[in-house]
N, C-alpha and C positions, 0 to 999 in steps of 0.2 A: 441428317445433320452432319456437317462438316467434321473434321476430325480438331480438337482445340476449340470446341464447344460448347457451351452448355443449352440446353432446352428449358427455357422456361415455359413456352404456352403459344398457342395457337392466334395470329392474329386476326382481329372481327371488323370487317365494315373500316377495313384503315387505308382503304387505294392504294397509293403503292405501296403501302405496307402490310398488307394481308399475307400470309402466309405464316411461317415458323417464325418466332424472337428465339432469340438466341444472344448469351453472351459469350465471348469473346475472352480465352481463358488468359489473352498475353495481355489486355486491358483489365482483368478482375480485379490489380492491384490498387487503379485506381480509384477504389473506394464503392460504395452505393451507401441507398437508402431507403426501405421499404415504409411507406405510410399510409394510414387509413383510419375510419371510424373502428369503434369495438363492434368485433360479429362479422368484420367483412371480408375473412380470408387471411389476414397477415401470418398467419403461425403455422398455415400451412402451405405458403407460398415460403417462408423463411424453413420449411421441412424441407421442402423439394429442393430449394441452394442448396442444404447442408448435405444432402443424400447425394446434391451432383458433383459437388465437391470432391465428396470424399469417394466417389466413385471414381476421379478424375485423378487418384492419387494424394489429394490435398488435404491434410489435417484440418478440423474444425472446430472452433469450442464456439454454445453456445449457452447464452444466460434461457434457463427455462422458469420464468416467471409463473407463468399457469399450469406446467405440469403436463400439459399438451404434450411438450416435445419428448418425452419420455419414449413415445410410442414409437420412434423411428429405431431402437436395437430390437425391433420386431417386426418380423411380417407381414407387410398389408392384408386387409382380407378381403376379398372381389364381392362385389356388389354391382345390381344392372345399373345402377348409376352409373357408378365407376365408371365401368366396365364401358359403357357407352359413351362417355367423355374421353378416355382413351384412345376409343376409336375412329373419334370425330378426326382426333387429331394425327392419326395414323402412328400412332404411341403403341408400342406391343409392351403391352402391360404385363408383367410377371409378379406376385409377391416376392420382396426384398428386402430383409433388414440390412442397415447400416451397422458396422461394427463400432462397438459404444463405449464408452466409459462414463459412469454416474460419478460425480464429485458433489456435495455436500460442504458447504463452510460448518453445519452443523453436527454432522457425522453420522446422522439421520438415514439418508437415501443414497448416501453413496461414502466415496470416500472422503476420507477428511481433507479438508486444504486448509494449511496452514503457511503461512508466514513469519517473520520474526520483525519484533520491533525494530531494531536497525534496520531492515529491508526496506521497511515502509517510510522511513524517514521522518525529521520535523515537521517537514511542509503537509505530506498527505493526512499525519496525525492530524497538526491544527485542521486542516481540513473537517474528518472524520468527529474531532471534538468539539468541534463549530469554535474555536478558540476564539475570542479575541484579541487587538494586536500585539499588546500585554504580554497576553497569557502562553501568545505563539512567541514570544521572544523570550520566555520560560522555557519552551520547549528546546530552544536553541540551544539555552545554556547546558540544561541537562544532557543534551547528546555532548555537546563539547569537553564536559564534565565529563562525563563517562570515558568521553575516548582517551581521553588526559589519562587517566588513571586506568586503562584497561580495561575497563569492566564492561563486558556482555548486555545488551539487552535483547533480550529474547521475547519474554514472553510480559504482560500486565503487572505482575508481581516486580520484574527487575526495573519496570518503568514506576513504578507506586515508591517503591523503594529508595530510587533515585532523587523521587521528587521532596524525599523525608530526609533524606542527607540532605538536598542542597537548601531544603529549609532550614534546619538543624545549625546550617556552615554559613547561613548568608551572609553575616559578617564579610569574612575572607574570602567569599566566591565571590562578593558584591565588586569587591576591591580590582580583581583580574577580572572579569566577566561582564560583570554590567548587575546593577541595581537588581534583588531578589526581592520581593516583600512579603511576607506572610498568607497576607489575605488574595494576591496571585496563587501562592501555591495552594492554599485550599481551595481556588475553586478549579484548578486543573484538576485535584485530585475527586470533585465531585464530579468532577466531568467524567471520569473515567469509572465512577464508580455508577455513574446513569451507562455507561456502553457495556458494563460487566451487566447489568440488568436485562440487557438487552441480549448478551449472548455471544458480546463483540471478543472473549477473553479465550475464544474457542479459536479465533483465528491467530492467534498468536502464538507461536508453539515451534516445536518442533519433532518429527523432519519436518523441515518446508517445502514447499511445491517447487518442485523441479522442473523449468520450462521441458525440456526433451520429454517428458512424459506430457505434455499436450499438443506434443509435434511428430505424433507417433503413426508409422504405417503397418499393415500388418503383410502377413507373409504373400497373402496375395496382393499385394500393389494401393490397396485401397485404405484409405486417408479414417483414421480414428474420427467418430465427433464423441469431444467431450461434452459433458451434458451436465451444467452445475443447476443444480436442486435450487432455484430460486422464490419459491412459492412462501415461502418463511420466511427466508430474507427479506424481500420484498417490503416488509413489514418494517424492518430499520433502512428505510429511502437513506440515508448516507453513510450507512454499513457499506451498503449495495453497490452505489455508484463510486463509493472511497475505494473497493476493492478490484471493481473494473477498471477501474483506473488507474490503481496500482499495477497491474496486470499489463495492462497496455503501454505503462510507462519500463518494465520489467521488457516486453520483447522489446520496447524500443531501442534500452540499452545494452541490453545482451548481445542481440542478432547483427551480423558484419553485415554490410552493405554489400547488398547484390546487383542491384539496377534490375532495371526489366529483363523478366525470365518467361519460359513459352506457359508458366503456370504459376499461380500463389504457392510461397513455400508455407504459408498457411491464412486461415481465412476467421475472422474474429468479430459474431453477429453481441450485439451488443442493445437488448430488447427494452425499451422505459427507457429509450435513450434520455429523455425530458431533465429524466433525477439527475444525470453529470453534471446539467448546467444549470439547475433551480439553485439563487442566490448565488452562486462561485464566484468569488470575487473575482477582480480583473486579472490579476496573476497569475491566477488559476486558470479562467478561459485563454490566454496565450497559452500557457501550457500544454493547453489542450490542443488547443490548433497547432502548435508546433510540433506534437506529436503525430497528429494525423496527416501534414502537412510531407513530413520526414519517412516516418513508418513505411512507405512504400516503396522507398529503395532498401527497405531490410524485405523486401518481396513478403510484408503482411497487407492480406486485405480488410479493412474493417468497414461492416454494415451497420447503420446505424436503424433501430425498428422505433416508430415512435409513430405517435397520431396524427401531425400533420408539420407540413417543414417548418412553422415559427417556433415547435418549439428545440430549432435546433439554430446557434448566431449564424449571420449571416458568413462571419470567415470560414467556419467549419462547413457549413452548408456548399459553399463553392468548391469545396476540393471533392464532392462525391460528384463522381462522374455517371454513375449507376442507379436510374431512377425508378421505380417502380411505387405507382401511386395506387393505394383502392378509393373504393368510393368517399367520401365526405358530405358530412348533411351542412346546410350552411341556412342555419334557420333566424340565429343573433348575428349586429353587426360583425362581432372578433370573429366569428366560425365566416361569416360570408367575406371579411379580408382575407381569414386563412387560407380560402377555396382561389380566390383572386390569386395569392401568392405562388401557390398550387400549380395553379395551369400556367402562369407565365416561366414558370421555371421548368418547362419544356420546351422543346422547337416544336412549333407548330404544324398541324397538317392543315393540307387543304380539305380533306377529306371529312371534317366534324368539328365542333368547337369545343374546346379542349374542356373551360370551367364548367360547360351544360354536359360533357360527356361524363365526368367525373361523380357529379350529383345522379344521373343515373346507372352508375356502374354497379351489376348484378354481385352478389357474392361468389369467390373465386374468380371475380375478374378485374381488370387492371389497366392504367397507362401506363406503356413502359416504354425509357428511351435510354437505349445501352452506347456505348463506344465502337465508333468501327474503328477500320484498321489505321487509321491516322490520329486516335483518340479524340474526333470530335463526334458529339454526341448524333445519336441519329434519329431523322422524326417521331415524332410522338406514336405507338400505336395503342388502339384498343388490343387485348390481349384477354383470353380465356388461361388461368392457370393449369399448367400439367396436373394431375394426380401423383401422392409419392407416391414408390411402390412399398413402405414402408405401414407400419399403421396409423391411422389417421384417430389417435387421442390417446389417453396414457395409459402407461404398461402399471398394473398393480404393484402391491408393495411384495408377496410371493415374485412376481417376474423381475425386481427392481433387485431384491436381495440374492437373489441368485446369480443373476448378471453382476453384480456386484463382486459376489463371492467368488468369481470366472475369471475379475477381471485382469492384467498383466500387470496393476498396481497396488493395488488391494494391501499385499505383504509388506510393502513400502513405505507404506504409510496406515498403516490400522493401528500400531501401539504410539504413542505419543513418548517422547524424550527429554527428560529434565538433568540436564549436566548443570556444572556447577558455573553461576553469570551472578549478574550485578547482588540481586536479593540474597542469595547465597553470601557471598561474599563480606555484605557491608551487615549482615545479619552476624558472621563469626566477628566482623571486625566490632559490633557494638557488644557483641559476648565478653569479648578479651577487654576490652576498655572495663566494663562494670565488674570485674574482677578485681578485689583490691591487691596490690602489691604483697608479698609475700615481709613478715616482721623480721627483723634482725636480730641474729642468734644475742643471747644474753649476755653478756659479759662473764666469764669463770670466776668466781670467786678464790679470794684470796686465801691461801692454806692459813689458818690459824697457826704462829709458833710454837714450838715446843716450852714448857715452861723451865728456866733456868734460876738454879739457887746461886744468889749474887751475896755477899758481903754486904750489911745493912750501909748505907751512906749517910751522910749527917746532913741531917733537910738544909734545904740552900738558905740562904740569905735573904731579904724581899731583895726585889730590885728598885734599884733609883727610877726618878722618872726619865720619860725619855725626852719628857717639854722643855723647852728652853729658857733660861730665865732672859729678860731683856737686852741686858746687858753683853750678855752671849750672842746672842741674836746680830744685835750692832758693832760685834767687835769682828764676827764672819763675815757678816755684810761690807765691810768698810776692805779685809783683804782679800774676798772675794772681786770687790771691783777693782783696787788696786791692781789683782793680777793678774784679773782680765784684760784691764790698758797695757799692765808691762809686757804681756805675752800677746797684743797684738802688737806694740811694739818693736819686739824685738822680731815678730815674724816679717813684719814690713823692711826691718835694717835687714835682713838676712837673706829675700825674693830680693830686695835691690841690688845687694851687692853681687848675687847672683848675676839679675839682669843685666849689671852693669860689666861686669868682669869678661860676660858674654860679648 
């Protein structure tokens, strides 16, 4: 095998395609895609990429749905099977683990991965909480809100928190913001309290996942696979897919643009690819495609593994350059479109008919049609999959906690971080509110006098009244107005002559 290679497998009965497959490490950016029935190879055809990857130098995270991929931070163990497969293919087979890292969303089987609410943003939340457009344009406001005022969102609490203020303020948030209603915010808040049931409040936290720890090589040259515990998760379909895809959208922003380099600066298998695009609104699929569209001049390659290509659109479907089909049963009309879709989206050989080749393709074996050196795809071949040299099924939960215990991140991330953010905060600010003001000192009273001996006085006299008789009344009144006319009078001769003399 050429140097800037990888071996995936042996080709069968392909004319001029027999011999070695191989891709092509200055093309891996532009993307692949492994597809098949269940039972027919995929997880250990997606072992062998990740073992040649990371033997090639190149970091790898993959989703492990079944628990399969576990096996690969351990040593194959030889079998005449194997062993004769191997050597069909003139492959010197050695046992070989891959250096591993276990991650866990649930802290379970590896290390914790965490995130913070601000990372994940408005968009991915509504996403994740199936919002509707309402209840995502609640979401809006509360990020806006917070940034306005400072305040953190980290973790479930500072978002729960948040959404209790801006119910609490709708009035005055309605006014600068946009319309708040009640019954909006409660069912955001039920929303979030169906994803804490689920286990979603785990991921939200901090430290958060630090992209350079899944971009990690070790001291001899060769490419980490991280390995996130997905058998669990799996179980919340838009936990699953919201967090790959926050992922994905995290290297996209992070990483400078490299353009084509002679290797992936890393390589990002993405397994039930299906759940990214079950329901996603329109928004959401550009997004997607503009991601995977873009991502490869940040030199990531991403694989997408899924059962058969419909269930990937047709825009994102055309940017994976890297095809690798297993078998497919096409027994109903959708399964015998899917099979039709299937073989046309290879170049053809003359050599075998691609849709009959398909339906009988043995287990561990394949169509595959990779990129040559001009990035156009190359004829379709039959193909027998390599063996890893890794182990082919999962490392127990003794060999999972120990590798764990080993790992270079472990310390990094094993205690969780609560600084002081939004809940914290609007928690002391409602303390201090429901404190009543403090009462205003008394007033001192007045010293009582001393008492003093006075000379008796002769009691007063009554007094007159103070009413007026009639008569008196009419006699004020009469020079009261008099001398209100004579003294405007005389104030008008006196402004005049003023005026005048002026």
């Amino acid at each position: 095998m050429a140097e800037g290679e990888l071996f995936i497998g042996q080709g069968l009965e392909s004319g001029e395609r027999d011999g070695p497959q191989s891709l092509r490490l200055d093309r891996a950016n532009r993307h692949g895609l492994v597809t098949g029935a269940t039972g027919t190879g995929k997880t250990v055809t997606l072992q062998g990429l990740a073992e040649s990857f990371a033997a090639a130098g190149v970091p790898v995270f993959a989703a492990d749905v079944k628990g399969d991929l576990s096996g690969i931070a351990l040593p194959g163990t030889a079998s005449e099977k194997l062993l004769a497969r191997a050597q069909a293919m003139n492959l010197p087979w050695e046992p070989k683990a891959a250096p591993a890292i276990f991650w866990d969303l649930f802290g379970e089987k590896g290390c914790p991965v965490r995130t913070t609410i601000s990372e994940m943003g408005p968009v991915l939340l509504s996403r994740l909480l199936e919002l509707e457009d309402a209840q995502a344009g609640l979401m809006d406001i509360v990020f806006q809100v917070a940034d306005d005022e400072g305040l953190l969102l980290l973790d479930l609490d500072d978002l729960q928190a948040m959404l209790v203020s801006v119910g609490q303020n709708a009035k005055d948030i309605g006014l600068k913001y946009g319309n708040v209603a009640p019954a909006t915010v409660g069912a955001v808040q039920r929303k979030l309290l169906s994803l804490r049931n689920q286990g979603g409040e785990k991921l939200f936290g901090e430290p958060a996942l630090r992209l350079e720890d899944l971009m990690r090589t070790g001291v001899d040259g060769r490419g980490y696979v991280s390995v996130l515990a997905s058998d669990k998760l799996i179980n919340s379909p838009q936990l699953y897919a919201t967090f790959l895809l926050w992922l994905m959208s995290e290297l996209f922003e992070s990483l400078p643009e490299v353009g084509d380099q002679p290797k992936p600066r890393m390589v990002f298998f993405f397994d039930e690819a299906h759940l990214l695009f079950t329901d996603a609104p329109k928004s959401l699929l550009q997004k997607i495609e503009q991601v995977v569209r873009l991502i490869r001049s940040k030199g990531v390659s991403i694989w997408f593994i899924t059962q058969s290509p419909t269930d990937i659109p047709e825009s994102v479907l055309a940017q994976l350059g890297t095809r690798i089909q297993h078998a497919l049963r096409a027994y109903t009309p959708n399964e015998q479109a899917a099979l039709q879709l299937a073989s046309r989206s290879f170049r053809a050989n003359p050599a075998f008919d691609t849709a009959e080749a398909i339906q009988n393709l043995g287990v561990g074996e394949a169509l595959i049609s990779t990129l040559d050196e001009k990035g156009a795809p190359t004829m379709v071949a039959r193909t027998k999959i390599r063996p890893p040299f890794s182990r082919i099924g999962p490392a127990t939960a003794e060999e999972r906690s120990g590798l764990t215990a080993a790992s270079p991140v472990t310390a990094s991330y094993a205690t969780a971080v609560n600084r002081e953010s939004a809940f914290e905060r609007l928690k002391a600010r409602a303390e201090a509110a429901a404190v009543p003001p403090p009462a205003a000192p008394a007033p001192a009273q007045a010293r009582e006098p001393e008492p003093r001996y006075e000379r008796e006085r002769p009691a007063p006299r009554p007094r007159a009244s103070n009413r007026q008789s009639t008569g008196e009344a009419l006699v004020k009144s009469v020079v009261r107005a008099a001398g209100s006319q004579l003294g405007r009078q005389l104030m008008r001769g006196l402004m005049g002559s003023l005026l005048k003399g002026r």
